[in-house]
C-alpha positions in Angstrom: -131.7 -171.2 -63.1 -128.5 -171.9 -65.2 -125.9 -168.4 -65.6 -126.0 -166.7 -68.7 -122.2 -166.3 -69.0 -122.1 -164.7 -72.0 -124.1 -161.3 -71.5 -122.8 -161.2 -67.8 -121.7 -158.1 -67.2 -117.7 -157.1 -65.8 -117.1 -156.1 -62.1 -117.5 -153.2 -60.5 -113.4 -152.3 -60.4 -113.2 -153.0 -64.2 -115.8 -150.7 -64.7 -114.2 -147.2 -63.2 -111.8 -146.7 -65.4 -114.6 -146.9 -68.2 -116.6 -144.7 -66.5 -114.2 -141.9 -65.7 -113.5 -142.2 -69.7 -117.5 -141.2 -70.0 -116.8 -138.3 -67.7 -114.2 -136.9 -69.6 -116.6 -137.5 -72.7 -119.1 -135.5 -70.8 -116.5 -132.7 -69.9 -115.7 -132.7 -73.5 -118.9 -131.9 -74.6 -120.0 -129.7 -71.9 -117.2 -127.5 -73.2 -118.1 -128.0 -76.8 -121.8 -126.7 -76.3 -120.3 -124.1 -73.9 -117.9 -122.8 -76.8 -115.0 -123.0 -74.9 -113.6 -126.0 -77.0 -113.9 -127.4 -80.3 -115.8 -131.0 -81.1 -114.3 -133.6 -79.6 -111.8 -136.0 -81.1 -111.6 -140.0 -81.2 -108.3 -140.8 -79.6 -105.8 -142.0 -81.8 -104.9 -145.3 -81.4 -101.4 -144.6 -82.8 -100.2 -141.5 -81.4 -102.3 -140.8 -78.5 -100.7 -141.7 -74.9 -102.8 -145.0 -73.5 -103.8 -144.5 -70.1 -106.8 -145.5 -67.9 -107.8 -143.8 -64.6 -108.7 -145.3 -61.4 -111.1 -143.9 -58.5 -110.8 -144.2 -55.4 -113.6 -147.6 -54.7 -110.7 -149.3 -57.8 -107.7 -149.5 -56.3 -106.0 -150.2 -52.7 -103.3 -148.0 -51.0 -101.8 -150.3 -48.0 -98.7 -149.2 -46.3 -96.7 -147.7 -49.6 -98.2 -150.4 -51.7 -100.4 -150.2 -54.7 -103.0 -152.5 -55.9 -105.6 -152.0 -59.0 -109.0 -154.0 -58.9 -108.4 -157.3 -60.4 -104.9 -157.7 -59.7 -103.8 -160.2 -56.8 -100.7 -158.8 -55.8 -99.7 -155.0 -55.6 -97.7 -153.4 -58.3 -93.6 -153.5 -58.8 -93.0 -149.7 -58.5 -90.0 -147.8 -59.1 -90.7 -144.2 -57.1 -89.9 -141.2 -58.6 -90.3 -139.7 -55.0 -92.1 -140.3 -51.9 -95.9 -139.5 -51.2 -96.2 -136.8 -48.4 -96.6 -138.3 -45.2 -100.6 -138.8 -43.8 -102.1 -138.9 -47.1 -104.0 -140.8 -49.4 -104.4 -140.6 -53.1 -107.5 -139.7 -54.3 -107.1 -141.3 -58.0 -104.6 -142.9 -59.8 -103.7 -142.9 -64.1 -101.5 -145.3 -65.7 -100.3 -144.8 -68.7 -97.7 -146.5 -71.0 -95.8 -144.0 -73.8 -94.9 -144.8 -77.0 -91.6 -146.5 -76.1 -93.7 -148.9 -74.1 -93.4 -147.3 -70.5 -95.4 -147.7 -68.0 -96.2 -145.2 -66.0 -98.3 -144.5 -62.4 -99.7 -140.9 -61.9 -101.2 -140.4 -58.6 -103.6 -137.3 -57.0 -102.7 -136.3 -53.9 -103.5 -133.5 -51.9 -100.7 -131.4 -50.3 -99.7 -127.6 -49.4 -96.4 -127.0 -50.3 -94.4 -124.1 -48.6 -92.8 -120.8 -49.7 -89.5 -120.8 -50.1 -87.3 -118.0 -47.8 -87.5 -114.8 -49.0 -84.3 -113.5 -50.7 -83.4 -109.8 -51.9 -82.2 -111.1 -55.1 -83.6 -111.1 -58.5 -82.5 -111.8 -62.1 -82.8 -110.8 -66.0 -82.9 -113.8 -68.0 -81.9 -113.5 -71.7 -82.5 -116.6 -73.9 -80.7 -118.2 -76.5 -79.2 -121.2 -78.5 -75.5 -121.1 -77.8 -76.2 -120.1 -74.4 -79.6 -121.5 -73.2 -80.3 -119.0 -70.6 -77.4 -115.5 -69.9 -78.3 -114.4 -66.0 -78.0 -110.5 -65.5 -74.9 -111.3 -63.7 -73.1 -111.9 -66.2 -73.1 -116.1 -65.9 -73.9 -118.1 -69.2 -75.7 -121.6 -68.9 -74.8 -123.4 -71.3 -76.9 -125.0 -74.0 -76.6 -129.0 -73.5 -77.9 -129.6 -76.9 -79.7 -133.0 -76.3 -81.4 -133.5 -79.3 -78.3 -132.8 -81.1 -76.2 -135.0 -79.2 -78.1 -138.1 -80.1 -79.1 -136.7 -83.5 -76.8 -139.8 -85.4 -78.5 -142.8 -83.0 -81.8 -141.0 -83.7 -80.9 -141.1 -87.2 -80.0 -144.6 -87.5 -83.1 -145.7 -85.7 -85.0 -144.1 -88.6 -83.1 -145.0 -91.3 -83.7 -149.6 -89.7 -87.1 -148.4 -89.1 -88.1 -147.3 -92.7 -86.4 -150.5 -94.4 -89.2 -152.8 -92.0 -92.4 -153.7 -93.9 -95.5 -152.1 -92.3 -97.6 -154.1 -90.4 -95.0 -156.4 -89.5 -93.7 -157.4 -85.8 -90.0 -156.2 -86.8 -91.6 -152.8 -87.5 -92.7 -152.6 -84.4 -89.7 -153.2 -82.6 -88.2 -150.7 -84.7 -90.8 -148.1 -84.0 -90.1 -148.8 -80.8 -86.4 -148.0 -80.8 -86.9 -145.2 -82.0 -89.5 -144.6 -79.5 -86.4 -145.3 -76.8 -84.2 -142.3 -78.9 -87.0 -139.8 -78.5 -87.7 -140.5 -75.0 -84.2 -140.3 -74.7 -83.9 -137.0 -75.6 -86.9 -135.7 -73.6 -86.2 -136.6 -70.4 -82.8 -135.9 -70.1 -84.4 -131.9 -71.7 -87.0 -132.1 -68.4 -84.6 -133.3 -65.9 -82.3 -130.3 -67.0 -84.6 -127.4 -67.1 -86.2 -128.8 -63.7 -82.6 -128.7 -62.6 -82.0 -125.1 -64.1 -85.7 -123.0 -63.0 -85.6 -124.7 -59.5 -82.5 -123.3 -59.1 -83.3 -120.1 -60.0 -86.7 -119.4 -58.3 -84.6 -120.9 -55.1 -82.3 -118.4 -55.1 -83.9 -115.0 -56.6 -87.4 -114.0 -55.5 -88.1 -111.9 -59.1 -87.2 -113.4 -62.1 -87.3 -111.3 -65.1 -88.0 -113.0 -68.6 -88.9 -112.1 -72.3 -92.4 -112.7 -74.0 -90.7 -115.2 -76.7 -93.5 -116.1 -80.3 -91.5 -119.8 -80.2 -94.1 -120.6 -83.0 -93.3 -117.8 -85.1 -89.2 -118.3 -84.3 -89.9 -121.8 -86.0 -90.4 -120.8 -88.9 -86.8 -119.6 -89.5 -85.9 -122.9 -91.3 -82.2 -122.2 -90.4 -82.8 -122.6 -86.5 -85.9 -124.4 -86.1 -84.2 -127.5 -85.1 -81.9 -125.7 -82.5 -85.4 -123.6 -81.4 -87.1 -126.8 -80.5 -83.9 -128.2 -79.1 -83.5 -125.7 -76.5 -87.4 -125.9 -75.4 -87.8 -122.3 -74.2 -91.9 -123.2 -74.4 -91.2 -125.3 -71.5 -88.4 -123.3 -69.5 -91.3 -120.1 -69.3 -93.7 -122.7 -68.5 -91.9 -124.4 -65.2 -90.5 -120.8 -64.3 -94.5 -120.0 -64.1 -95.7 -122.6 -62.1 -92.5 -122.8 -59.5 -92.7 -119.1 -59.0 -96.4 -119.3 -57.9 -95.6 -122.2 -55.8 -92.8 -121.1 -53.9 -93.9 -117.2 -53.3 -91.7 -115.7 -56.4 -92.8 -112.9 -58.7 -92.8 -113.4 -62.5 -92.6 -110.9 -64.6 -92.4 -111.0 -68.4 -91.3 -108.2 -70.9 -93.1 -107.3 -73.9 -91.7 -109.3 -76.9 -90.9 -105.9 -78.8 -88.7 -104.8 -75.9 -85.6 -104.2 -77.8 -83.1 -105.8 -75.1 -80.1 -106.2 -77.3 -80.0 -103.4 -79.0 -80.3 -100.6 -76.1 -77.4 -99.8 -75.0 -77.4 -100.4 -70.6 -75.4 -97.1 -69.9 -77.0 -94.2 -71.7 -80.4 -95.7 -73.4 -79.4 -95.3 -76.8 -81.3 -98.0 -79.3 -79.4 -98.9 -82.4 -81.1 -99.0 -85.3 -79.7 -102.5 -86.6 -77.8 -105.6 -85.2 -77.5 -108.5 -87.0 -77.2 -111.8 -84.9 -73.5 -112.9 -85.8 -73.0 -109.8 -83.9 -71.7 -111.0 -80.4 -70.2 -107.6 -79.0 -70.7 -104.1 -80.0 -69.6 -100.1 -78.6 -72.3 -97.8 -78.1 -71.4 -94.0 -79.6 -71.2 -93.0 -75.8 -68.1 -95.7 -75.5 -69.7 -98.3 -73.3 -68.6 -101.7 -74.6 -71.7 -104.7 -74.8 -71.0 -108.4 -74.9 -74.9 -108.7 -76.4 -76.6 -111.4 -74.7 -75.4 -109.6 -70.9 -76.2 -106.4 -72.2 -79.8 -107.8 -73.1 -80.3 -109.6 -69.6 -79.3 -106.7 -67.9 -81.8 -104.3 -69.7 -84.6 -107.5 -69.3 -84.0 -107.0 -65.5 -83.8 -103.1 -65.3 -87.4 -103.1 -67.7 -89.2 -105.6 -65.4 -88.0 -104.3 -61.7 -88.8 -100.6 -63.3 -92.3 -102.1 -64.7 -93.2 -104.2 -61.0 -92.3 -101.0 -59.3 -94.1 -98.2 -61.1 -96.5 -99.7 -64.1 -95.8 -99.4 -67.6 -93.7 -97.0 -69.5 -90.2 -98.1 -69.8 -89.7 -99.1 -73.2 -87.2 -96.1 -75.2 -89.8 -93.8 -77.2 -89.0 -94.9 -80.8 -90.8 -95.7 -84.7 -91.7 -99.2 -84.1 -92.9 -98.2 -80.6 -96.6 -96.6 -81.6 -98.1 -100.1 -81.9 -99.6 -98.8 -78.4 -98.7 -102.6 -77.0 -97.8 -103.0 -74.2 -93.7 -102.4 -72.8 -94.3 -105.5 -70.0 -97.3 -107.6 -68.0 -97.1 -109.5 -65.2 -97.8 -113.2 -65.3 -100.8 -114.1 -62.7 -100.2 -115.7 -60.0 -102.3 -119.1 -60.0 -102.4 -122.4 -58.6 -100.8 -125.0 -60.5 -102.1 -129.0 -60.2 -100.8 -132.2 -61.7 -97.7 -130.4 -63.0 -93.9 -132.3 -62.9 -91.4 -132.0 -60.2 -90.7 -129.2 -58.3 
């Protein structure tokens, strides 16, 4: 009997990563019906991140090396960092970005260990100049990423939007631009992983304010430097590294006003405009602001962690009934970056 080669149907490897995309569709609508999502969305060919995900009977893991099903030879990896010794992943996503990057995720299971405990613990004030003021008075400074490739970024734009659509140099152009944006983001990531490793290393409570970012963006005048300094992100690895290393969180109500109590006798001013850097209290204590503010962030959330709520100055804007602070959970994170 002669092969029908035309409706013969792929191997089994080929087929995993198909099948895991009809799982996902599955999980999808299993949480559409259960109303904890909305109705799922076609990927977007353009803007959506291309990956495909491999189980365990698709690929091969043989002494450090990877190989997918249908590939002779295992893949030309650079590692980010080593797998933890006596395990085995479970599943494996590549993915390629939009600057044409390809990328190797894999699951692994492993336990990772608290870190010493420490007596120390620190108020953290954020900002733009400064990206983060520590209640001890030392100011990180802002690196301004975004800013400092704003004219290459720029210029990428400008070759890109002179390209005719649809054609192969628009492509490459998208794609430098692509390169600019990537740019930009990893060398943000590998600085805040830097910055909140450090600090949950060294302080076991870490003290931070309840920032709207969303409602900060729409200041037109500082939008740009909002999203530059990614404090969406900082809160977010602070979160996950504190539950994985044994530190407390805590996180002070946004209407905590920080700058404008005054550290030494508890007297709120009524106004201070931002271009104000340093003010005097009427009791004669003298404030640099963004200090002043990471100092009251720390006293609020050690005096909150220790006794419950009640420590925000009794004032008008204070009978919202919301409350002063609330402590982040403490939850297992998964698939998350570095530590």
């Amino acid at each position: 009997m002669e092969e029908d080669r035309g409706t013969r149907l792929p191997e089994r490897g080929v087929l995993r990563p198909l099948q895991q995309a009809l799982r996902h569709l599955q999980t999808a609508f299993g949480n559409f019906f259960a109303k904890r999502a909305k109705y799922p969305r076609y990927k977007s060919r353009k803007k959506s991140r291309a990956s495909a995900e491999y189980t365990r009977s698709a690929f091969t893991w043989r002494d450090g090396r990877l190989t997918l099903a249908k590939m002779a030879e295992p893949l030309d990896i650079r590692w980010s960092r080593p797998l933890p010794e006596g395990v085995e992943p479970t599943t494996v996503t590549v993915s390629r970005d939009s600057a044409g990057r390809w990328f190797v995720a894999m699951l692994v299971e492993d336990t990772i260990a608290p870190a010493p405990a420490t007596s120390a613990v620190v108020g953290l004030d954020a900002g733009i100049t400064s990206l983060v003021t520590l209640s001890t008075g030392e100011k990180i400074a802002n690196p301004r990423h975004e800013r400092r490739d704003r004219a290459r970024l720029a210029k990428a734009q400008r070759e890109l939007s002179r390209k005719a659509k649809g054609s192969a140099n628009r492509e490459k152009a998208r794609r430098k631009v692509a390169r600019v944006h990537t740019r930009i983001t990893d060398r943000r990531r590998d600085f805040l992983h830097k910055l909140t490793t450090r600090l949950v290393r060294e302080n076991q409570t870490v003290v931070i304010e309840d920032l709207t970012v969303r409602n900060l963006l729409k200041n037109g005048k500082l939008a740009r430097a909002i999203s530059d300094a990614a404090w969406t992100d900082l809160r977010m690895m602070l979160e996950y590294k504190c539950a994985w290393y044994g530190r407390e969180l805590v996180v002070i109500d946004r209407w905590f006003p920080s700058s404008k109590l005054c550290g030494n006798c508890g007297t709120v001013r009524e106004k201070l405009p931002l271009n104000v850097r340093k003010w005097t209290c009427e009791c004669g204590a003298v404030h640099a602001r963004d200090v002043n503010a990471a100092r009251n962030i720390l006293a609020a959330g050690l005096a909150a962690s220790a006794c419950g709520d009640g420590v925000r100055p009794q004032r008008e804007s204070s009978r919202t009934g919301r409350s002063s602070v609330k402590q982040e959970t403490q939850r297992a994170t998964a698939g998350l970056p570095r530590p």
